[in-house]
VOZA-115325 format. One line per 2 residues: number of its first residue (from 1); their letters; for each residue x, y, z of N, C-alpha, C. Coordinates in nm, 3 decimals. Layout:
NUM) A) X/Y/Z/X/Y/Z/X/Y/Z  ...
//
This chain:
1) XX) 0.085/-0.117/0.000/0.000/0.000/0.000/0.090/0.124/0.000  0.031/0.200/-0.100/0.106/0.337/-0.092/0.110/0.409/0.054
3) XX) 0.255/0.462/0.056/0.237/0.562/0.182/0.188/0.705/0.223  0.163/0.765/0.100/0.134/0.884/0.098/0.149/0.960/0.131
5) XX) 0.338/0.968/0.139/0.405/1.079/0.219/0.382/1.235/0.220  0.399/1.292/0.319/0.302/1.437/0.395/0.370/1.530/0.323
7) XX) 0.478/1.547/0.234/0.570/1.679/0.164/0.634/1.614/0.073  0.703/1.725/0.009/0.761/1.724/-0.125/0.918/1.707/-0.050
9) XX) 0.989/1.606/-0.075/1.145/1.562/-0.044/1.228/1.716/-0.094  1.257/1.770/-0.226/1.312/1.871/-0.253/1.269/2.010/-0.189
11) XX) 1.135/2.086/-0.198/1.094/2.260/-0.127/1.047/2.193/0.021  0.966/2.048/0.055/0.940/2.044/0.213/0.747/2.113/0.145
13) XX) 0.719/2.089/0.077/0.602/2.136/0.028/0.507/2.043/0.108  0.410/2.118/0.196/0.279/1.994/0.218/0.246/1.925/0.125
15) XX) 0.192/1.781/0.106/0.103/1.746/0.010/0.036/1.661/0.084  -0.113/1.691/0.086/-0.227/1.640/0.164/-0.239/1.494/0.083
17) XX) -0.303/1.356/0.173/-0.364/1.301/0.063/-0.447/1.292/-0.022  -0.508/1.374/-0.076/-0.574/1.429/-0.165/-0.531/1.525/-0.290
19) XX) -0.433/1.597/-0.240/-0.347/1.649/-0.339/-0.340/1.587/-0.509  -0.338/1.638/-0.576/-0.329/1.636/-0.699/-0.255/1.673/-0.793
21) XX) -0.140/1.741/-0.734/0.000/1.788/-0.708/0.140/1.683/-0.636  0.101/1.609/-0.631/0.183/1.502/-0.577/0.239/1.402/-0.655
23) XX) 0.351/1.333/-0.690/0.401/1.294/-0.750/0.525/1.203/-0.691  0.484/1.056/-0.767/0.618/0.946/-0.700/0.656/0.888/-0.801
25) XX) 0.763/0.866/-0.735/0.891/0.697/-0.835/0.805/0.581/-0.798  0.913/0.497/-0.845/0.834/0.344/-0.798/0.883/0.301/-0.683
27) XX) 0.939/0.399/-0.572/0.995/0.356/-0.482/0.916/0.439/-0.382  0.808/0.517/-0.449/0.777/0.650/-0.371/0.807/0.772/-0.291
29) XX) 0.921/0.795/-0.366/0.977/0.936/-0.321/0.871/1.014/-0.386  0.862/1.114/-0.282/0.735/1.186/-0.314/0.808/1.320/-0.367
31) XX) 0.772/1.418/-0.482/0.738/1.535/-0.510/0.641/1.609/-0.550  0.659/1.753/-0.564/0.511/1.813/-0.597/0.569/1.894/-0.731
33) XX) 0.428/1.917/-0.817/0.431/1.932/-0.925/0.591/2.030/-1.013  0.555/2.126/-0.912/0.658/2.277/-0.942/0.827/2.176/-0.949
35) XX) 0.829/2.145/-0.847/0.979/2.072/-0.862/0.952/1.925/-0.939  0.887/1.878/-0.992/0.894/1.737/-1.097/0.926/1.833/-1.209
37) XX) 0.830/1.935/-1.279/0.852/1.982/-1.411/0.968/2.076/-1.377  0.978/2.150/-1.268/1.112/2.222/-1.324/1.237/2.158/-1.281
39) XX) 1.266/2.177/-1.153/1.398/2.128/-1.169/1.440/1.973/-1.177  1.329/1.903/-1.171/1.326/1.725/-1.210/1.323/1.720/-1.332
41) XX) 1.236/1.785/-1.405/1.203/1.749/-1.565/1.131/1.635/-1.570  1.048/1.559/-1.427/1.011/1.448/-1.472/1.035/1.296/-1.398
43) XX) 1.184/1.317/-1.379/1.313/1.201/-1.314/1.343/1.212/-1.184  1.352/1.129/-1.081/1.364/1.131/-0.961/1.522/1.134/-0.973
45) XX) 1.540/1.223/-0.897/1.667/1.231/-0.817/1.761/1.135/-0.740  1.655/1.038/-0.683/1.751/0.895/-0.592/1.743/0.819/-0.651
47) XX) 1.647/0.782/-0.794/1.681/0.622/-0.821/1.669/0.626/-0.988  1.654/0.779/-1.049/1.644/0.783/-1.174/1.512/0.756/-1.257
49) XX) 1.434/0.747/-1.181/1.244/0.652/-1.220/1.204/0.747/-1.309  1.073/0.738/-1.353/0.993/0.796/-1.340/0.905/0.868/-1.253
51) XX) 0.860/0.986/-1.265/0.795/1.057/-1.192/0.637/1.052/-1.223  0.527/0.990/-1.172/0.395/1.013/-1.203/0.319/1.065/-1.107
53) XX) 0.212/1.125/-1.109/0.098/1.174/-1.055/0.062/1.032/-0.958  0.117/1.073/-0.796/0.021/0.989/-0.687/-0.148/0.957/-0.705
55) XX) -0.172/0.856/-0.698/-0.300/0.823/-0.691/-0.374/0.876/-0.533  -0.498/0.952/-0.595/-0.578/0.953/-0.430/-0.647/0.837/-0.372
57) XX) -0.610/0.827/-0.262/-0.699/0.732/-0.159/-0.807/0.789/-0.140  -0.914/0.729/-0.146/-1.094/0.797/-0.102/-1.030/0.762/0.031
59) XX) -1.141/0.940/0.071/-1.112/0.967/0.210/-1.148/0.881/0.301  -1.254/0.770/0.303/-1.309/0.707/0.362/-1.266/0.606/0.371
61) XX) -1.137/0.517/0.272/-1.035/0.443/0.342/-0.924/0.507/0.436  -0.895/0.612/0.425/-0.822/0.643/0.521/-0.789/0.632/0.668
63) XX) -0.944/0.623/0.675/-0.980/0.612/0.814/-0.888/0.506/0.874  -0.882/0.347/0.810/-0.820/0.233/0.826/-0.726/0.245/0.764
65) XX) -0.654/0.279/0.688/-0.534/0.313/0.590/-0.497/0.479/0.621  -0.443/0.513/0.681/-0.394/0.657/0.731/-0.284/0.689/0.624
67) XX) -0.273/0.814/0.547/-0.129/0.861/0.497/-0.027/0.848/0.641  0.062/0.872/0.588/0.186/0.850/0.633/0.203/0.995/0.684
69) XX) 0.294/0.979/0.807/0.341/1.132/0.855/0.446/1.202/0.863  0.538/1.055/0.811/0.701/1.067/0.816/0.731/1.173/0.722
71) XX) 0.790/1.284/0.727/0.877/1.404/0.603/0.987/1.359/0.600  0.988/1.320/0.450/1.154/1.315/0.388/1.168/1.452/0.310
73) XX) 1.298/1.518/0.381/1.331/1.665/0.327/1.507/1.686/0.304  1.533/1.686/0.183/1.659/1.691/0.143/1.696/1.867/0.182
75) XX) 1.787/1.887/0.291/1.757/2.027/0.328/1.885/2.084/0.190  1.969/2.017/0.160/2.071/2.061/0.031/1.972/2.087/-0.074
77) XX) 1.850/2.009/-0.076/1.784/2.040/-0.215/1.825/1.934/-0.314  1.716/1.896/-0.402/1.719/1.842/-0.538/1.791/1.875/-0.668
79) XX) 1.901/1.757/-0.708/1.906/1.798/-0.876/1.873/1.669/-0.925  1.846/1.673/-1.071/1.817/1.594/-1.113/1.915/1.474/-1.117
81) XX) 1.937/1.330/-1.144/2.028/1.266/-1.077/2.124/1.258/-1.212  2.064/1.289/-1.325/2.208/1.354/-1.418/2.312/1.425/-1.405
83) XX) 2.246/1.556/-1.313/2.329/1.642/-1.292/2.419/1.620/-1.180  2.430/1.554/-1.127/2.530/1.536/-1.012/2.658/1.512/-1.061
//
């Protein structure tokens, strides 16, 4: 089950589960829109993936399935993992 981590790893951006702005690898590093298209272009930073649009959980599984509360926040900031 997805975790539906609470922020964006690169700005520390909230992303609610509901958000529609949220975006993971296949490992689920989470980002939000502004940093996938600009300074991602798309590509995750830790494992090279793809970047897609998180799926929403209906609110009403949540209840029994809670997002996640853990923040992963790269305080150096994101580059794309080319650029390193």
């Amino acid at each position: 089950m997805l975790a539906l981590r609470p922020n964006c790893e690169c700005c520390d951006r909230d992303l609610s589960p509901a958000s529609r702005q949220a975006f993971i690898c296949s490992f689920e590093c989470t980002f939000c829109a502004d940093c996938v298209e600009g300074t991602l272009k798309g590509i995750c930073p830790n494992c090279g993936g793809e970047l897609v649009r998180r799926p929403i959980r209906p609110e009403a599984k949540l209840i029994h399935n809670p997002a996640s509360t853990l923040r992963v926040f790269k305080a150096e900031g994101c580059l794309p993992k080319n650029a390193a």
